[in-house]
C-alpha positions in Angstrom: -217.5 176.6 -43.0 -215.4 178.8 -40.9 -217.0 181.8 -38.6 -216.8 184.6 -40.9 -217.6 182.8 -44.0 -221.1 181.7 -42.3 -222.1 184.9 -40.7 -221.3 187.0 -44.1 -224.0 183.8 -45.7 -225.8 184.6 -43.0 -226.6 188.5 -43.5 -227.0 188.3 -47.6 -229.3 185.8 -46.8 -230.8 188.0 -44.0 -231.1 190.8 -46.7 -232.7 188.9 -49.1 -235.3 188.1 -46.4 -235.7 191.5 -45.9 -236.4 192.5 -49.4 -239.1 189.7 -50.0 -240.7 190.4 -47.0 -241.6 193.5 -47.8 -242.9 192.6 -51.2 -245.5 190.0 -49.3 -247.8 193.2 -48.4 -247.6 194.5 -52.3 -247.9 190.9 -54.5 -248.2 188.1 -52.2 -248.1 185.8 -54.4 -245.0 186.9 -56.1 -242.9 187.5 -53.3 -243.5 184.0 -53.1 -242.5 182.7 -56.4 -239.1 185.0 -56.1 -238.9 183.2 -52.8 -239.1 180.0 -54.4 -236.6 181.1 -57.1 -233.8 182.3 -54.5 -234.2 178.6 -52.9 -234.2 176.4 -55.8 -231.1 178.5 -57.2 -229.4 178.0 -54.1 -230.6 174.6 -53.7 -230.0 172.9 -56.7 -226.5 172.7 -56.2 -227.3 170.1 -53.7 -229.3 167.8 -56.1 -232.2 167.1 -53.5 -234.4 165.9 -55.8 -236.6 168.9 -55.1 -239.6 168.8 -57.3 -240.0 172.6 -57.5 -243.0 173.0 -59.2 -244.8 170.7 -57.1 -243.9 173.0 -54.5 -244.7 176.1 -56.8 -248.2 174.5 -57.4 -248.7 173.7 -53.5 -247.3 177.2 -52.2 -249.4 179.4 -54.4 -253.0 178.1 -54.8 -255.1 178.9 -52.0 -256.8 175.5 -52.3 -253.8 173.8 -50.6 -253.2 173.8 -46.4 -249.4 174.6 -47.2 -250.7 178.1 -48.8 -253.0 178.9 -45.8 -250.5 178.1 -43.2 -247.9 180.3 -45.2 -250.2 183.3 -45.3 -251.5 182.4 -41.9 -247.6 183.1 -41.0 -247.3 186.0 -42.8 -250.3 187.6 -41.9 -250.2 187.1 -37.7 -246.5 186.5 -36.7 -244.6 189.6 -36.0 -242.0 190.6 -38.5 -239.1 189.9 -36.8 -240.4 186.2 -35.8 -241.1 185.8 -39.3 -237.7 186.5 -40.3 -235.7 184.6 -37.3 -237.4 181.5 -38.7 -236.8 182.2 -41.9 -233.4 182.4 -41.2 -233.2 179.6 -39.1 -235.3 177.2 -41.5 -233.6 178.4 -44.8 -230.3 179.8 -44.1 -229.5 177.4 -41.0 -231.1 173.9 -41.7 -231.7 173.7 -45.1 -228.4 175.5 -46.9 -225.9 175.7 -44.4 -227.2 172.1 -42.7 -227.4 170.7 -46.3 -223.9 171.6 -46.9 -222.7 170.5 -43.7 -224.0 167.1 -44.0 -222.4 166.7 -47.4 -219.1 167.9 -46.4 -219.0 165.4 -43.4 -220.0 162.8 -45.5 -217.4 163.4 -48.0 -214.8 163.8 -45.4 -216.4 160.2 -43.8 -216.0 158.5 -47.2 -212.4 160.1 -47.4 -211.2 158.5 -44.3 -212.4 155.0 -44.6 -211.3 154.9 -48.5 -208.3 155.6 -47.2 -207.6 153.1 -44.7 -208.2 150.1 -47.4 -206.0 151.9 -49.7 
């Protein structure tokens, strides 16, 4: 992914940050499930394996350590922290890293296919 291409991912998916973190302070617990949503859609080009509502089920009831250390998160780290690492978890490792990875790989396989050819 070239320079411009991955800083204009990077500030949609900067806005869309934006947006759902300002929905945490009016419904919690569905500015999680539209975070969720945004991920998987993204996401499941990838085919993880990602067993969304497992994560659904773990993110939103309160009876789960996941769900307290989310809204532990929301509730003491400063917005802008908040946001950098949302960023740098979502957009950086998990999409961008995710595509990486496959693209090398692909590359990888490329090459050495070649060379028995």
């Amino acid at each position: 992914m070239n320079r411009v291409t991955h800083a204009a991912g990077r500030k949609v998916f900067s806005r869309i940050v934006d947006h759902e973190l300002s929905q945490i302070s009016k419904n919690r617990e569905q500015a999680y499930e539209k975070i969720l949503d945004t991920a998987q859609k993204y996401m499941d080009e990838f085919d993880l394996g990602i067993n969304w509502e497992y994560l659904r089920r773990v993110t939103l009831n309160q009876g789960y350590t996941l769900n307290t250390y989310i809204n532990s998160m929301a509730d003491q780290l400063h917005p802008n922290v908040l946001k950098t690492t949302l960023l740098n978890l979502g957009y950086e490792a998990f999409y961008n890293g995710t595509r990486t990875i496959r693209e090398m790989r692909m590359l990888t396989s490329q090459k050495i296919n070649s060379r028995y050819v």
